[in-house]
N, C-alpha and C positions, 0 to 999 in steps of 0.2 A: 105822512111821516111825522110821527111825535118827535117833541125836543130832544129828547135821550135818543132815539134813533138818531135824527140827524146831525147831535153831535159827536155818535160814536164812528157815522158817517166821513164827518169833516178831518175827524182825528187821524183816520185810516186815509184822508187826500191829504192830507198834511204831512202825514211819512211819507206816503209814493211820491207824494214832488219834490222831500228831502234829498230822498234816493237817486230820483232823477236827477237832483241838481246838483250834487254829489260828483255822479259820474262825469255830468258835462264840466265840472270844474276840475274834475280829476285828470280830464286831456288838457288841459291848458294851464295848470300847475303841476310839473313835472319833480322840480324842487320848491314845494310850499314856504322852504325858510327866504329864497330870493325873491319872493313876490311883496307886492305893497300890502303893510298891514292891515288893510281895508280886506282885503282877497282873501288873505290870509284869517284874519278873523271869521269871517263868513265860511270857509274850508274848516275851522276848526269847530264852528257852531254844528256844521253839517255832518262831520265826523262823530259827535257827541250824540246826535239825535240816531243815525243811522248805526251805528257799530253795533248798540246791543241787538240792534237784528240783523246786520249781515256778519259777525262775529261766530255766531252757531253753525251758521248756514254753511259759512265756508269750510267746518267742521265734514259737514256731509257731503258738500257739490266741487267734485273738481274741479282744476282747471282746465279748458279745454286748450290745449296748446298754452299759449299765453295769454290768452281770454280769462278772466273772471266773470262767471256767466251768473254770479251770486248775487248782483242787484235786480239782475229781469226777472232771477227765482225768486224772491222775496217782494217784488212789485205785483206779479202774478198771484202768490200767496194773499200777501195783503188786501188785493182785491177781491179775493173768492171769500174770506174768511169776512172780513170786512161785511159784505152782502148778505153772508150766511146770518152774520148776528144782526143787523139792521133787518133783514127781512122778521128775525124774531122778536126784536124788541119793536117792528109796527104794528 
């Protein structure tokens, strides 16, 4: 894998563990504004990096009950798409 692949690589793990971590901090702040600024910050970093890609998405993908099933579509995404251009630029 050349540099340009691998760091288009990194870029595509970079958002998927946003996302991921995202959602884990999104079951344990309930209300973002009572938590310690420290949480809080890291919740609004993760908000900022992820939203322009789950923002669309939630355009298209219901909810299922009350599930938002918009972060596993956009991790799945990300990984296929991610591959597809890494396999082209090695």
């Amino acid at each position: 894998m050349n540099s340009v692949a691998y760091f288009v690589w990194l870029i595509f793990q970079i958002i998927t563990f946003a996302i991921f971590f995202r959602v884990i901090l999104s079951w344990f702040m309930m209300n973002p504004s009572s938590q310690s600024g420290f949480l809080r910050s890291i919740y609004q970093v993760l908000l900022q990096i992820t939203e322009p890609i789950l923002a669309p998405l939630r355009k298209v993908i219901p909810l299922i009950g009350m599930f938002d099933i918009t972060p596993i579509v956009a991790i799945i995404l990300l990984q296929i798409i991610g591959e597809v251009i890494v396999r082209a630029l090695s």
